[in-house]
C-alpha positions as CSV (number, residue, x, y, z in Angstrom):
1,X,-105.3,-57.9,-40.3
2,X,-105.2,-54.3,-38.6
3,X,-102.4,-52.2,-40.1
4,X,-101.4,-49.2,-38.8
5,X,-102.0,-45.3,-39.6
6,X,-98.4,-44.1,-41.4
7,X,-98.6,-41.2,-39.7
8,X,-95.9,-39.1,-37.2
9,X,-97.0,-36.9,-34.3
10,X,-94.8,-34.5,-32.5
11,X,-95.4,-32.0,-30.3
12,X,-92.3,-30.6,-29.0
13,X,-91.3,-31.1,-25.2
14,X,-87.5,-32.3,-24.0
15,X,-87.0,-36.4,-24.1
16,X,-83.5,-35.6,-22.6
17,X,-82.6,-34.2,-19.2
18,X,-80.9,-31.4,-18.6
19,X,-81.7,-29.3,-21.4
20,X,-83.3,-25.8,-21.4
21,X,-86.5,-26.4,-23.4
22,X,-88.3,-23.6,-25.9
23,X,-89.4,-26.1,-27.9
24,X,-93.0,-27.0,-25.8
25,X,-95.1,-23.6,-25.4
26,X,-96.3,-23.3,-21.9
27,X,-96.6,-21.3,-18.7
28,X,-93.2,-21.1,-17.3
29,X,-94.8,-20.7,-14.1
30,X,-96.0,-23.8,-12.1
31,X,-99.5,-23.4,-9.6
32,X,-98.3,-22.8,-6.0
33,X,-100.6,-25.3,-5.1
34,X,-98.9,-28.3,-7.4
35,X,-97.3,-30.3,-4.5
36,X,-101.3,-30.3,-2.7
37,X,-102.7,-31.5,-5.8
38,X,-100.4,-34.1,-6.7
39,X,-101.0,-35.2,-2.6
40,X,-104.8,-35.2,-3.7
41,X,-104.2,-37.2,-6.6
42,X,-102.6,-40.1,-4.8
43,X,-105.5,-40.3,-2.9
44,X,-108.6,-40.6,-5.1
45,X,-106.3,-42.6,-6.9
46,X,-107.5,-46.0,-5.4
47,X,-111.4,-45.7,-7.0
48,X,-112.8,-44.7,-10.4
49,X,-112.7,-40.9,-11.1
50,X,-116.0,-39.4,-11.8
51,X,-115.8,-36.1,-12.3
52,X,-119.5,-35.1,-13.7
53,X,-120.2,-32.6,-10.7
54,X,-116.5,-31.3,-11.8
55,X,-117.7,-30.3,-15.1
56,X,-120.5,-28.8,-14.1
57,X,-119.1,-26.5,-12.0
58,X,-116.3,-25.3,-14.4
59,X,-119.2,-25.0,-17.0
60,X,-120.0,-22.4,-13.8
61,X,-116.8,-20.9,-14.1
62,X,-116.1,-20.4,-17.7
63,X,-120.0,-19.1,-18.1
64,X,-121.4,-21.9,-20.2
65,X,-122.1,-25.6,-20.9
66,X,-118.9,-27.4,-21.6
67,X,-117.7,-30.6,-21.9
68,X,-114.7,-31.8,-20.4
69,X,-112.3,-34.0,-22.2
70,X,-108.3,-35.5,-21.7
71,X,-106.6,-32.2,-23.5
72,X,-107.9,-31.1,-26.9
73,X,-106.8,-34.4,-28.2
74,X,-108.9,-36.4,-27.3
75,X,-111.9,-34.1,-28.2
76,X,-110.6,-34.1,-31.9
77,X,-110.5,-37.9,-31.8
78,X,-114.3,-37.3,-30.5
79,X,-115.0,-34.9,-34.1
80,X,-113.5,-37.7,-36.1
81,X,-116.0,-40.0,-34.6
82,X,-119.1,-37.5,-34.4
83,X,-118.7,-35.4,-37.7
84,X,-115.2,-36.9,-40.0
85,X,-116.4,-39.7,-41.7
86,X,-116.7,-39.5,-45.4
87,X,-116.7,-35.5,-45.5
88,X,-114.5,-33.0,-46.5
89,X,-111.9,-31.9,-44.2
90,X,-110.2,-28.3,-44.8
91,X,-106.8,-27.6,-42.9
92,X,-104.3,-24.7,-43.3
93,X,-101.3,-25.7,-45.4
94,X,-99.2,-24.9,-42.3
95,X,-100.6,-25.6,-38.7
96,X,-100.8,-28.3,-36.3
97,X,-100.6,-31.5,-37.6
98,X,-103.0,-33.5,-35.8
99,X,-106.0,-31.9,-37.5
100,X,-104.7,-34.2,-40.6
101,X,-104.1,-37.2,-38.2
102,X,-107.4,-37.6,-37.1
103,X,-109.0,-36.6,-40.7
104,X,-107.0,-39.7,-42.3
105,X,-108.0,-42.6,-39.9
106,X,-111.3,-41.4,-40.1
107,X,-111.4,-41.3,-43.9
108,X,-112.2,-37.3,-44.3
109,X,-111.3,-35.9,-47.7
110,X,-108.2,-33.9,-47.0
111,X,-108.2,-30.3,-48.5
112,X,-105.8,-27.7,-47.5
113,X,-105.7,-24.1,-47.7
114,X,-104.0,-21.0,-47.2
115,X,-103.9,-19.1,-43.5
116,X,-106.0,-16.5,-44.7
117,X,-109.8,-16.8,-44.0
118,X,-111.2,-15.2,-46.9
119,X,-109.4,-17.0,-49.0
120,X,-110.3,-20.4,-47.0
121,X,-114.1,-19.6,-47.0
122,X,-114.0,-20.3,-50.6
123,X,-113.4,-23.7,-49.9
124,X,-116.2,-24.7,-47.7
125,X,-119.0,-26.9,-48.8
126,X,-122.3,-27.9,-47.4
127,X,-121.7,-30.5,-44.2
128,X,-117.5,-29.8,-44.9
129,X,-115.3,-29.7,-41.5
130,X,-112.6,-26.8,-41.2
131,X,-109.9,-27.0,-38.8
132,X,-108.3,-23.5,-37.6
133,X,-106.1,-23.3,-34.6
134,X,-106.5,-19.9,-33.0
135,X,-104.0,-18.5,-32.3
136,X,-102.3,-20.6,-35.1
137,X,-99.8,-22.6,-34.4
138,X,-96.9,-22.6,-35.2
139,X,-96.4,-18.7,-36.2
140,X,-98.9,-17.5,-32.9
141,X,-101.1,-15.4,-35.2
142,X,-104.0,-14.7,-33.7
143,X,-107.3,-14.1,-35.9
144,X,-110.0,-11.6,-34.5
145,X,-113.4,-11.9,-34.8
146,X,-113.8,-9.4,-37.6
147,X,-110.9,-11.1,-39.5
148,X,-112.3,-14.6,-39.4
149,X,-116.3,-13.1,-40.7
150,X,-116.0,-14.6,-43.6
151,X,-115.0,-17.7,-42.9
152,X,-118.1,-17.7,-40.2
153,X,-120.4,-16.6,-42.5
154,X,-119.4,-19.2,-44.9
155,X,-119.7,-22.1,-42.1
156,X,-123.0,-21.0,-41.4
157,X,-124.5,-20.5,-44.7
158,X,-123.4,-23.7,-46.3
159,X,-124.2,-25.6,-43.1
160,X,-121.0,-26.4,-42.3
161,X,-118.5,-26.9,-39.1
162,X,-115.8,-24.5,-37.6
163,X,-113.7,-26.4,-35.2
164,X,-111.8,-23.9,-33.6
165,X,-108.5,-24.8,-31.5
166,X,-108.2,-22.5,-29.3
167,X,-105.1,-24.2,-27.3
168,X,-103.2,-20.7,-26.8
169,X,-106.2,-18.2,-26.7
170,X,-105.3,-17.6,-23.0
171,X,-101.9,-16.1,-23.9
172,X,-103.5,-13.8,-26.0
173,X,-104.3,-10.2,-24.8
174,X,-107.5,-8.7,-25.1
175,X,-108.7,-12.2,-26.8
176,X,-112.7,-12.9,-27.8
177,X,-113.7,-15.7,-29.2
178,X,-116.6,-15.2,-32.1
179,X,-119.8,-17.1,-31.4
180,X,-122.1,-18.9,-33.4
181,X,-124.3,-22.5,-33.5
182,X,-122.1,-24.3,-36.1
183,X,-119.0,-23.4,-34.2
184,X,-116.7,-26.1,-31.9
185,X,-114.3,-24.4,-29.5
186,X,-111.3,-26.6,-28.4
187,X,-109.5,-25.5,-25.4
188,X,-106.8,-26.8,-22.6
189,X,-105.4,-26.2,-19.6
190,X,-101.7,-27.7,-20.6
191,X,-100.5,-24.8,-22.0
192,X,-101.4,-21.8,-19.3
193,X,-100.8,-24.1,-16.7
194,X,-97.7,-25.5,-17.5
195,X,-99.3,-29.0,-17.1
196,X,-98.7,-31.3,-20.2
197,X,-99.0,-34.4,-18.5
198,X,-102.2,-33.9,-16.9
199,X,-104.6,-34.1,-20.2
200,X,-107.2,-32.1,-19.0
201,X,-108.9,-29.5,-21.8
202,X,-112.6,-28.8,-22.4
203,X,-115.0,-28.3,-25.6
204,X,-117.5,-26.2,-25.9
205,X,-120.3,-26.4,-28.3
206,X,-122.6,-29.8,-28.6
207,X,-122.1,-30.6,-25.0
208,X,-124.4,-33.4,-25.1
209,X,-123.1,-35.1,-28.3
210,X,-119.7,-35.1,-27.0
211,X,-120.5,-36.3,-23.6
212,X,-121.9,-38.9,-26.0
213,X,-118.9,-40.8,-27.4
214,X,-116.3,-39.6,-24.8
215,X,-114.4,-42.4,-22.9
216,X,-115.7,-42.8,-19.2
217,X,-112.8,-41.7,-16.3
218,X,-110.5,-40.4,-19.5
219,X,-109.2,-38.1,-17.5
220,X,-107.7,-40.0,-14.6
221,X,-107.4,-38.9,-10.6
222,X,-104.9,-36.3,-11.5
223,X,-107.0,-34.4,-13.9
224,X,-110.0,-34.7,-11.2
225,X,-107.3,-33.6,-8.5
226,X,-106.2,-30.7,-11.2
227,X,-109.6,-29.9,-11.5
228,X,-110.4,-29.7,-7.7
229,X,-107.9,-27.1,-7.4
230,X,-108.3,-25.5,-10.5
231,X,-111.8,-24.3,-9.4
232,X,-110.7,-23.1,-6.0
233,X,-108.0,-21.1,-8.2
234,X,-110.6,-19.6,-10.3
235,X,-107.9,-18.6,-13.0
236,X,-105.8,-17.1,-10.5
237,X,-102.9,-18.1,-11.4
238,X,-103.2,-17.0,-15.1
239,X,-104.2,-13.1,-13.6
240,X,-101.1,-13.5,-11.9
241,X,-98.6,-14.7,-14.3
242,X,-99.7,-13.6,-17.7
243,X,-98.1,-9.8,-17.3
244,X,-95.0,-11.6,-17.1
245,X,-95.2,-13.4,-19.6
246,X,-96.6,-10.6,-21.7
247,X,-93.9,-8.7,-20.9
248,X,-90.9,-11.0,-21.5
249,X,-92.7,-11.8,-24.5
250,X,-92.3,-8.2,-26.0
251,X,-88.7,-8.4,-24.6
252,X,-87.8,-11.1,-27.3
253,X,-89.5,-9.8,-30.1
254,X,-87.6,-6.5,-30.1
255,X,-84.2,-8.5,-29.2
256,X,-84.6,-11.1,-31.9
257,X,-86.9,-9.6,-34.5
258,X,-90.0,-11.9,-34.2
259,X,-93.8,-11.1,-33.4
260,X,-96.7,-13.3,-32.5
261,X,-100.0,-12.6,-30.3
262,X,-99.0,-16.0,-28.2
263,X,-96.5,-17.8,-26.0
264,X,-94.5,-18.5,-28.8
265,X,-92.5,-17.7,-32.1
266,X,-91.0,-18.8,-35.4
267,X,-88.1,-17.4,-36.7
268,X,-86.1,-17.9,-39.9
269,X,-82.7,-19.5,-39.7
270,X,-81.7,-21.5,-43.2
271,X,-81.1,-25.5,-41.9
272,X,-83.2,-25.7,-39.5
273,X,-81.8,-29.2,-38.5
274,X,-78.3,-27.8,-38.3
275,X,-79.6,-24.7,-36.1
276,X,-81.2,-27.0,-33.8
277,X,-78.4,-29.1,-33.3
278,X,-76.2,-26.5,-32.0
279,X,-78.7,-24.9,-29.9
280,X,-78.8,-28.5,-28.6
281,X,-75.5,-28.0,-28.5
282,X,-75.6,-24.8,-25.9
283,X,-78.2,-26.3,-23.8
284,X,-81.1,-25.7,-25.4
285,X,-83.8,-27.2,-27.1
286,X,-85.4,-25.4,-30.2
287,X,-88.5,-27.1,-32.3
288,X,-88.0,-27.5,-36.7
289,X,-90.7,-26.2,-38.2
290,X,-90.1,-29.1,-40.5
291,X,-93.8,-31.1,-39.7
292,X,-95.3,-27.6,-40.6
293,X,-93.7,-27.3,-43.9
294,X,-91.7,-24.9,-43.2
295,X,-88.2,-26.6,-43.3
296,X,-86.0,-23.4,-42.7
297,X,-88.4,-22.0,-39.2
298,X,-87.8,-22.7,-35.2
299,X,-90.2,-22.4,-33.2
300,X,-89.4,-21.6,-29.7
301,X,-91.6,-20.5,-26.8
302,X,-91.6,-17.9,-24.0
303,X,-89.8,-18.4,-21.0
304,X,-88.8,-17.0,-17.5
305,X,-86.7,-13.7,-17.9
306,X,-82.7,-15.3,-16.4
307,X,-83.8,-18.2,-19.0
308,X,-84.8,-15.6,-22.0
309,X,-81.7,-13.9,-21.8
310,X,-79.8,-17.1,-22.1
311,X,-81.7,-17.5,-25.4
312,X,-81.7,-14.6,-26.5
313,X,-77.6,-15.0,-26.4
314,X,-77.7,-18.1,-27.9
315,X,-79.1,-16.8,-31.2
316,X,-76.9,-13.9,-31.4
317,X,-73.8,-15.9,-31.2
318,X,-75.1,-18.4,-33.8
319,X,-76.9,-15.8,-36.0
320,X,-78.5,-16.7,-39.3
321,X,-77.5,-18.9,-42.3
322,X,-77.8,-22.9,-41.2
């Protein structure tokens, strides 16, 4: 008899209508070209998307070999089946939860440690699996390459893997990404294009194992049609609409006391149900930290400036103390 994994997922994102929603971190800002590509989509949609020559030429793009998968979900479904099984599996104590997901049903030994990287290094063993989201989610840290050397040089001495999310690295300014053979880089094109429901992301690192195991057409005609235009965009959009982001991102830290190097923050505010609920309440739809262990945080994300400010008004009324 198949029973099932006892395990919840989340992610943020508005099930309701009409509600103003902080609670999923993403671009604010759609592509101009959404209403074409969605046109395109309908019209591959009647044959099997392949989108090998696809890949290739965003491997073109980014500047190396890369694998394309449906979001970075999929590709850490791919890891459990490639490199979970029966090893050691280290995760911060508070991140995103799917990293702990994927290690159960594939029967990893579960090991968490704290968000710092010296201190994690400690931890890894020969052939071991470590999980870090970078920038983390959900306080928007993000670790530079200096700050996470030990934790590299401990992967790469002890023969180990570094599977690095980096979901929100495009949010990030002045972000590089540190290199090296044992590393796994896991990135998406939800978050800085505003596109959730496409499920398109890429991995890079082991291109050929991963192409390996990966579902054929995972992807569907949208993400090829997302794809299309994406590489005629050649990252446009994110030139264009980062600064603004950047900028109404510095706007809420100094009116609300927060700081993060991404899209997004946490912020302390006693019941984090309670707060919730009357921001609900006003409109708008915060994120509990509570499936990060940290019952008394929101998380909410960066927004257009008219829609900031309505935020921004909302705390201030409610203040602190849930």
């Amino acid at each position: 008899m198949l029973e099932p994994v006892k395990f919840s997922t989340y992610h943020g994102g508005s099930r309701e209508e009409g509600l103003l929603d902080f609670s999923a971190s993403l671009n604010p800002y759609p592509p101009e070209w959404l209403d074409e590509m969605f046109e395109r989509a309908k019209e591959i949609s009647t044959r099997y998307p392949y989108y090998e020559a696809l890949e290739r030429e965003l491997a073109g793009l980014v500047g190396e070999p890369l694998t394309v998968t449906a979001g970075i979900t999929e590709a850490l479904y791919l890891i459990g089946i490639l490199a979970l099984r029966g090893r050691k599996a280290i995760i911060l104590h508070h991140t995103y939860g799917e990293y702990e997901r994927v290690a159960r049903i594939f029967g990893a030994r579960i090991v968490k440690g704290p968000n710092e990287p010296e201190k994690l290094a400690e931890l890894v063993e020969r052939d071991s699996v470590v999980f870090f989201c970078n920038p983390n989610n959900p306080d928007g840290r993000f670790y530079r390459v200096r700050e996470l050397k030990p934790l590299l040089d401990a992967v790469e001495d002890r023969k180990a893997l570094l599977v690095l999310d980096e979901a929100f690295i495009d949010f990030v300014r002045g972000a590089k990404s540190p290199e090296g053979e044992n590393i796994v880089k896991l990135r998406t094109f939800t978050k800085s294009y505003g596109l959730p429901g496409i499920r398109v992301g890429y991995v890079l690192g082991f291109s050929e194992a991963f192409r390996s195991v990966r579902m054929p057409w995972s992807i569907g005609s949208t993400g090829v049609a997302f794809l299309e235009f994406l590489l005629k965009d050649g990252f446009e959009h994110l030139r264009r609409t980062m600064p603004s982001i950047w900028r109404e991102k510095e706007r809420l830290e100094r009116a609300l006391d927060v700081k993060s190097d991404a899209n997004f923050f946490i912020k302390r505010v006693g019941n984090a149900g309670e707060f919730v609920k009357a921001m609900k309440e006003r409109g708008i739809l915060v994120r509990s930290c509570d499936s990060f262990g940290l019952h008394e945080y929101v998380r909410f994300s960066v927004r257009t400036p008219g829609e900031n400010s309505t935020l921004i008004k909302a705390f201030r009324e409610l203040g602190e103390g849930f």
